[in-house]
C-alpha positions as CSV (number, residue, x, y, z in Angstrom):
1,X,111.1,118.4,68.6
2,X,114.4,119.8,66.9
3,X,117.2,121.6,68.9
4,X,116.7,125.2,67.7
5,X,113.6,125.3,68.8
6,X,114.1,123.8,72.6
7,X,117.0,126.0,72.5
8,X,114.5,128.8,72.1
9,X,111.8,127.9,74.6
10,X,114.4,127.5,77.0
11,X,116.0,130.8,77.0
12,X,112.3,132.2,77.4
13,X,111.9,130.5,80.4
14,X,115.2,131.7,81.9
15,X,113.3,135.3,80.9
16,X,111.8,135.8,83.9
17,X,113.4,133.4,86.7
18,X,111.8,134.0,89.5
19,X,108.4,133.2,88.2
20,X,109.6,130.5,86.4
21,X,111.2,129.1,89.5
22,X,107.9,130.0,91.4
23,X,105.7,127.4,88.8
24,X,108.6,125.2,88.6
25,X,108.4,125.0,92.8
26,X,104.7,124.2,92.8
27,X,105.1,121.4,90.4
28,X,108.3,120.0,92.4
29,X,106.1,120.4,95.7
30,X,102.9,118.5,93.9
31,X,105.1,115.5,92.7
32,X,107.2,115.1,96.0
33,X,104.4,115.3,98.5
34,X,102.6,112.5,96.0
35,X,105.8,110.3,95.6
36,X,106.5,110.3,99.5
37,X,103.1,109.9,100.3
38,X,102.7,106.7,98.5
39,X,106.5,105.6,99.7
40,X,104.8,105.6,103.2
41,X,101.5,104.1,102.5
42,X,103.3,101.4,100.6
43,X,105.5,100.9,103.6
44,X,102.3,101.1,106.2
45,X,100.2,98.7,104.4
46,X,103.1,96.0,103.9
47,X,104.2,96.2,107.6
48,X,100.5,95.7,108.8
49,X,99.9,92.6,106.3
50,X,103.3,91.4,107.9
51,X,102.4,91.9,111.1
52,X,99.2,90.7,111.2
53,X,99.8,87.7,108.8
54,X,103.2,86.8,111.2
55,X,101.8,87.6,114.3
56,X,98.0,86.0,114.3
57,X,96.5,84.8,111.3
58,X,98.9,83.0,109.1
59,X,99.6,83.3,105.2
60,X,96.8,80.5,104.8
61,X,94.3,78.6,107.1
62,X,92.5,75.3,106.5
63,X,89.0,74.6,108.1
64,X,86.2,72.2,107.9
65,X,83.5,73.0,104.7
66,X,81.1,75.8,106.3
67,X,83.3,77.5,108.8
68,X,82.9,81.1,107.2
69,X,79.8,82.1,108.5
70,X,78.7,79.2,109.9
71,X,76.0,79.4,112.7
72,X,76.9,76.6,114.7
73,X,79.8,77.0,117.3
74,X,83.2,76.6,115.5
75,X,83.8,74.0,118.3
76,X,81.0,71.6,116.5
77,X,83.1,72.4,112.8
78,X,86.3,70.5,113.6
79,X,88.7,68.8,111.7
80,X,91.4,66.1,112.6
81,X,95.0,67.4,114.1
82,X,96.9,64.0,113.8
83,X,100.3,63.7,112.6
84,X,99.1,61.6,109.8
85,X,96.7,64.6,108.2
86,X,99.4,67.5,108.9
87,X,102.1,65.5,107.7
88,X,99.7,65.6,104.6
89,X,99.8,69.5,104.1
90,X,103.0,70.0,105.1
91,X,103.9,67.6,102.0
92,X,102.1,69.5,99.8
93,X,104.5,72.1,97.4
94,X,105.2,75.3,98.9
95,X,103.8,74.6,102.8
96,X,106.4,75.8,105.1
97,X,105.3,75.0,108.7
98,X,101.4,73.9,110.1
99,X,100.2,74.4,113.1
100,X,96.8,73.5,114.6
101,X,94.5,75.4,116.6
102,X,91.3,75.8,118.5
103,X,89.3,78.8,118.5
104,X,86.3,79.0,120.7
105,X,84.2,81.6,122.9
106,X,84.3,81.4,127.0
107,X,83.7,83.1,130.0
108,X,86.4,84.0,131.9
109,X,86.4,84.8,135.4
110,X,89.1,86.1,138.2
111,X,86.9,85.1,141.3
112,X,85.1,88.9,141.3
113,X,84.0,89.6,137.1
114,X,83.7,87.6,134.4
115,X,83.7,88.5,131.0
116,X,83.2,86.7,127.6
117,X,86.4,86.2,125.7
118,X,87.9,84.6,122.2
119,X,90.3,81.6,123.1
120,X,93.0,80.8,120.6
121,X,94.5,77.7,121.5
122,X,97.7,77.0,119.7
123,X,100.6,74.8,120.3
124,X,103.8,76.8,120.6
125,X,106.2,75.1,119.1
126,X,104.3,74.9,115.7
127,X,102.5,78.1,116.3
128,X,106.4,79.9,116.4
129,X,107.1,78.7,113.0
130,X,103.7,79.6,111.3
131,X,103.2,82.8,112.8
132,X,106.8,83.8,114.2
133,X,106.0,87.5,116.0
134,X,102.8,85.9,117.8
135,X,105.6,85.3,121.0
136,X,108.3,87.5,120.3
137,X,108.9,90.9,119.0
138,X,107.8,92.3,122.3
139,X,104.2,90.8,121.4
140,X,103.9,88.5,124.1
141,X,105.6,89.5,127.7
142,X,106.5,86.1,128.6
143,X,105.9,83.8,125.8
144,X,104.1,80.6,125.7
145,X,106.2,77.4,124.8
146,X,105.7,74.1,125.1
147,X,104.6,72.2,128.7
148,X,103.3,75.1,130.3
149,X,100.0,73.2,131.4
150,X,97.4,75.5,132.6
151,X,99.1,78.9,131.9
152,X,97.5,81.6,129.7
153,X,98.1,84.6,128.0
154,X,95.8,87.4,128.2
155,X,95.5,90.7,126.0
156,X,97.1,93.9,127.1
157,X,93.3,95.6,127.8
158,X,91.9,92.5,128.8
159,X,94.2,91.9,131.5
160,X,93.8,95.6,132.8
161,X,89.8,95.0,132.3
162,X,90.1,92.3,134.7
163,X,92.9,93.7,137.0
164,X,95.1,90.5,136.5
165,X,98.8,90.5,136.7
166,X,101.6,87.7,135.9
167,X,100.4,84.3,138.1
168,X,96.7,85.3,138.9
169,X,94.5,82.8,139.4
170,X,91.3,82.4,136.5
171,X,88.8,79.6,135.3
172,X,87.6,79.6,131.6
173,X,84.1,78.4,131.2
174,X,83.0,77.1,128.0
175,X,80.9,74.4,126.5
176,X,82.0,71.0,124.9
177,X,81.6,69.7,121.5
178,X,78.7,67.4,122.9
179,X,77.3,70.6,124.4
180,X,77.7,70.1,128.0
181,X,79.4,73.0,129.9
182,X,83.2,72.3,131.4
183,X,85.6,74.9,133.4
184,X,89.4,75.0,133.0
185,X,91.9,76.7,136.3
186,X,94.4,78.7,134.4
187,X,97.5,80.9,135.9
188,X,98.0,84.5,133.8
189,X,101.6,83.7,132.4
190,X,102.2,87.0,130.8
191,X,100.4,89.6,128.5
192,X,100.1,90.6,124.7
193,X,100.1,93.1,122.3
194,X,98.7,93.6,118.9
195,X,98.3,96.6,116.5
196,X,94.4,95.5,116.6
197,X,92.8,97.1,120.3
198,X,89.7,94.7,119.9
199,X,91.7,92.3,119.7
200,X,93.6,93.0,123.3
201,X,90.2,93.3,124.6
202,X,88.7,90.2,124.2
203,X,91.3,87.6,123.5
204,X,93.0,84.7,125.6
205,X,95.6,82.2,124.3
206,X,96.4,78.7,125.7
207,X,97.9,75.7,124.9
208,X,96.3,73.4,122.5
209,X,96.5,69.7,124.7
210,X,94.6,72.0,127.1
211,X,91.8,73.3,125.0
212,X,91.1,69.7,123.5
213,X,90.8,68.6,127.3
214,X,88.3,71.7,128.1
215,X,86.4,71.1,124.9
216,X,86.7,67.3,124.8
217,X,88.1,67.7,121.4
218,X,91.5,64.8,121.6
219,X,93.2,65.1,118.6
220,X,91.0,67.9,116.7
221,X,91.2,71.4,115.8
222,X,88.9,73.7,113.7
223,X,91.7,75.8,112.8
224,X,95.2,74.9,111.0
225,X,97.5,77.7,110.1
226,X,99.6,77.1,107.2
227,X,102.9,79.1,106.9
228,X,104.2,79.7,103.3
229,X,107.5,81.5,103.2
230,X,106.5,84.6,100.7
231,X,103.6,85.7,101.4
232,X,102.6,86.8,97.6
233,X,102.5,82.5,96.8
234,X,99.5,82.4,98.9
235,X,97.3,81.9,96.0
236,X,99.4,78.9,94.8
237,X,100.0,77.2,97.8
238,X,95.8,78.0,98.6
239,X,95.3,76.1,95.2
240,X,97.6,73.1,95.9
241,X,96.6,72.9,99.4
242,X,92.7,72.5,98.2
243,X,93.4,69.8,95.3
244,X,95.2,67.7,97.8
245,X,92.4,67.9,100.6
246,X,89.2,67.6,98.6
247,X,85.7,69.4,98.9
248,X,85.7,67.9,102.6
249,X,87.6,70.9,103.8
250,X,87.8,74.9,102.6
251,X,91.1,76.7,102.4
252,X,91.5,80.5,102.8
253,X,94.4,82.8,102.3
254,X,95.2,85.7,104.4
255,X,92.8,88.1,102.0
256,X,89.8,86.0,102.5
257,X,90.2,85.8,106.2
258,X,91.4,89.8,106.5
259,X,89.1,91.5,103.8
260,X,89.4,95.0,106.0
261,X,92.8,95.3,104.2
262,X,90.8,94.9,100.8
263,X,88.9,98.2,102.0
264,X,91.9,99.9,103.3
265,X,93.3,98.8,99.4
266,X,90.2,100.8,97.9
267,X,90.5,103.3,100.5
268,X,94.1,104.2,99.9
269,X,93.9,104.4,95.9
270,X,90.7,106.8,96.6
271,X,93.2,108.4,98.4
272,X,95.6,108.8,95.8
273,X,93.5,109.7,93.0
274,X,92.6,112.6,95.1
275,X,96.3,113.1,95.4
276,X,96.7,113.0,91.6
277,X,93.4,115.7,90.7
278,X,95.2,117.9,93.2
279,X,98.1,117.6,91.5
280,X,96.7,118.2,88.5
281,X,95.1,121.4,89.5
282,X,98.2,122.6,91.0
283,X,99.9,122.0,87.9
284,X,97.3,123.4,85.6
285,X,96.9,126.6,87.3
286,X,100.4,127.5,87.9
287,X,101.2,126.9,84.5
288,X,98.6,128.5,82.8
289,X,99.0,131.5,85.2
290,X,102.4,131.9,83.8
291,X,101.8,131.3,80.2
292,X,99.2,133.4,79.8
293,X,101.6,136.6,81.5
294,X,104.4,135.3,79.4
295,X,101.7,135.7,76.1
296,X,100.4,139.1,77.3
297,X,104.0,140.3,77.9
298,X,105.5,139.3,74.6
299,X,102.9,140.2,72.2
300,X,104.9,142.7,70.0
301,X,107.4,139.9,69.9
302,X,104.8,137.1,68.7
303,X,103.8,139.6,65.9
304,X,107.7,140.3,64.5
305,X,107.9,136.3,65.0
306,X,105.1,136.1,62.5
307,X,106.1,139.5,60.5
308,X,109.2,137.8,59.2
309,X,107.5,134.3,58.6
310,X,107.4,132.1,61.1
311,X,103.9,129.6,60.8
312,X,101.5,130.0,63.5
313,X,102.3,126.3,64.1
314,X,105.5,127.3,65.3
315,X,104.7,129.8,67.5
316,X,102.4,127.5,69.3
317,X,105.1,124.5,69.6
318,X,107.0,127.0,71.2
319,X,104.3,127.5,74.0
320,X,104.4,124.1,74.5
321,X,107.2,123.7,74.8
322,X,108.0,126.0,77.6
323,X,105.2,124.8,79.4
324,X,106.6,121.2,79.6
325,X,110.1,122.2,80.1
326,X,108.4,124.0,83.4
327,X,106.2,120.9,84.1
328,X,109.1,118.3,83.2
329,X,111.5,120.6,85.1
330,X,109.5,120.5,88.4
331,X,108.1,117.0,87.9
332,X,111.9,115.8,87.9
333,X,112.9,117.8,90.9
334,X,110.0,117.0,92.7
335,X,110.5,113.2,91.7
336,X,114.2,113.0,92.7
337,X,113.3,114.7,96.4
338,X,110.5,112.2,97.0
339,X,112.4,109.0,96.4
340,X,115.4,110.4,98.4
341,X,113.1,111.2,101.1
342,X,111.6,107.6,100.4
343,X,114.8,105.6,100.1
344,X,115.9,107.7,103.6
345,X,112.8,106.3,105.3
346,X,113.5,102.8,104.0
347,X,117.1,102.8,105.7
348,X,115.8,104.5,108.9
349,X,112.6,102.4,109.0
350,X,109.6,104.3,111.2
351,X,107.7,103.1,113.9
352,X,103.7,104.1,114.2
353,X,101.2,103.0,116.6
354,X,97.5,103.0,115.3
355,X,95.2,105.0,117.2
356,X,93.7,102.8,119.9
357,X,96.5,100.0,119.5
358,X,98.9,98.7,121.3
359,X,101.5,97.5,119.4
360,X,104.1,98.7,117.6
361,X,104.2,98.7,113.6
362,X,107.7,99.1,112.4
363,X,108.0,99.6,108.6
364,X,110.1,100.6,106.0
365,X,108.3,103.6,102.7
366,X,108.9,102.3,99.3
367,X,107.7,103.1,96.0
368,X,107.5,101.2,92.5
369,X,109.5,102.8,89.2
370,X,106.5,103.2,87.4
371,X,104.6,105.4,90.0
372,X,107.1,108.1,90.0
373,X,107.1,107.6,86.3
374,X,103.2,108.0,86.9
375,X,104.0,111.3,89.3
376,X,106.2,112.4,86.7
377,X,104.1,112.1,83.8
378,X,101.4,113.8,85.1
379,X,103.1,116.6,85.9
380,X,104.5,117.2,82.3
381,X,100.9,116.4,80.9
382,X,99.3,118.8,82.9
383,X,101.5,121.4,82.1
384,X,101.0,120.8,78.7
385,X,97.4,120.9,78.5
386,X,97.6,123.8,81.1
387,X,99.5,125.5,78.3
388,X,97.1,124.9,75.2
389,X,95.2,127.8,76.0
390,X,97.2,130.5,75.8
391,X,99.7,128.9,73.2
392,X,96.4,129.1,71.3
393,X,95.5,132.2,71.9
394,X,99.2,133.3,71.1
395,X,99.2,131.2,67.4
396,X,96.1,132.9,66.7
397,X,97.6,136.7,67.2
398,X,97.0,139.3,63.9
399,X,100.7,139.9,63.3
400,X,99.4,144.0,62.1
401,X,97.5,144.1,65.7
402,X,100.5,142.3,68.0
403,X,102.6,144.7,66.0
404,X,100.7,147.7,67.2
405,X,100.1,147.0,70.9
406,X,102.4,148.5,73.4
């Protein structure tokens, strides 16, 4: 593209302003509701793999072979919770904290109702440094730590289910590992949260010396959680983790025991690809709207053009040209709005409850380079392709017929 002749195309789009400005506008509009979009989709789904990963499940768990969809009670798949075998993982490259666990089904009951619920026994001290927002964060009212014997936490909805307030009085029923039933007293410590309402429903947390007692489990879990400091080295650490533990044991990272976020993944870029057709469209029409005006109103002028020599080639550059100065134009505004909207948002941070949860999901929109550069391209591409129509239609004028409309 030589100067002259962007020169030229942009002094015919300064021709008619306000429609220029108009097409210009619903490119800028396209581009930033796509960029800001995305900033706070990025921002949602990080805070939620956060908050779940920090709060409950842990960047990677270890269990005994066959505990995904195993049939048997998880409290028959255990594996050993000495010092000697975490001492083992937490040697291994990139392991940042362990923390063993039981997690079992029981029936709890507050002297009037009983209902079934999903114990997760944990032991506090570890369990802070695997999953740190699990006690604090406003999560957990009053937090479990280490020596409360006999206390629980219950979740928010299950505790209003059951009408139970800080110090009530409940027994957990539940069977043992050799199958015979056993009851545990418990006092309601406190209450929890989590961005997950079946969660709240049906979950209980207790300490870990305490479940081993009610399931006659000494020294076992089924359940370690394994706490990695980034959370994108899951992979690596899942990898080392599994070479140092054999074919005994199967290790899991956050995806495999979450997969729901590998739907909302698929859901979200269905999302966006939506997002991008729309845009496209919006582009497309507004610029072929105005080209084909601009080609109807400057017809006599296309034919002296051509009288005096210019190539039909030329005359269709020059379409195209306009076309992606409009889409560029607009594309770049719209760009340059989105991420300050985005990089606002970052600072600020927002706060969302899901609908139907409890908790709190504080997170901060961001967006990658190359998506705006996506955003941005898209917009210019459309437009030129928007354009090829009527540039065509304007390179393919009779300069004796242009010459003799009015």
């Amino acid at each position: 593209m030589n100067a002259p002749l962007l020169a030229l195309a942009a002094r015919n789009v300064l021709r008619n302003r306000r429609r220029s400005m108009l097409t210009a506008g619903a490119v800028l509009v396209g581009v930033m509701a796509a960029v800001t979009l995305r900033g706070v989709a990025n921002g949602y789904l990080r805070g939620m793999r956060e908050m779940m990963v920090r709060s409950n499940v842990g960047v990677v768990q270890v269990h005994a072979r066959g505990f995904a969809g195993a049939d048997k009670p998880p409290v028959e798949l255990d594996l050993p919770a000495t010092p000697e075998f975490l001492a083992k993982m937490a040697a291994v490259p990139g392991v940042d904290a362990v923390a063993p666990r039981l997690v079992f089904e029981g029936m709890l009951n507050n002297g009037t109702a009983s209902t079934m619920v999903q114990v997760t026994a944990v032991s506090p001290a570890a369990e802070f440094r695997v999953t740190p927002e699990r006690f604090s964060g406003g999560r957990a009212s009053s937090p479990l730590v280490e020596g409360d014997a006999g206390k629980a936490l219950l979740g928010s909805t299950l505790a209003d289910a059951l009408g139970a307030k800080d110090g009530a009085s409940l027994t957990l029923l539940t069977s043992t590992r050799a199958g015979a039933s056993n009851a545990l007293d418990l006092t309601m410590k406190g209450r929890f949260t989590t961005p997950n309402p079946l969660e709240t429903k049906r979950t209980l947390t207790l300490t870990l010396d305490h479940a081993q007692e009610l399931t006659g489990l000494p020294d076992r879990a089924n359940e370690i959680a394994i706490g990695v400091r980034e959370i994108d080295d899951a992979d690596d650490v899942k990898a080392r983790l599994q070479a140092a533990l054999g074919g005994d044991y199967e290790v899991v990272t956050w995806r495999e025991r979450l997969p729901i976020f590998g739907e909302v993944f698929e859901l979200i870029g269905s999302i966006f690809a939506i997002v991008y057709v729309v845009l496209f469209v919006l582009v497309l029409s507004g610029i072929l709207n105005t080209m084909l005006m601009s080609v109807y109103e400057r017809v006599r002028e296309i034919g002296t053009m051509m009288a005096v020599g210019t190539r039909r080639r030329r005359v269709l550059q020059m379409f195209l040209v306009e076309s992606a100065l409009l889409g560029g134009g607009g594309g770049l505004a719209g760009a340059t709005v989105g991420l300050v909207l985005v990089t606002v948002m970052n600072v600020r941070g927002i706060d969302f409850t899901p609908p139907g949860g409890t908790a709190t999901i504080h997170f901060r929109p961001f967006i990658a380079p190359g998506y705006v550069a996506l955003s941005l391209g898209i917009a210019v591409v459309g437009a030129v392709l928007a354009a090829l129509l009527p540039a065509l239609r304007a390179s393919r004028l009779s300069p004796v017929e242009a010459l003799r409309s009015v």
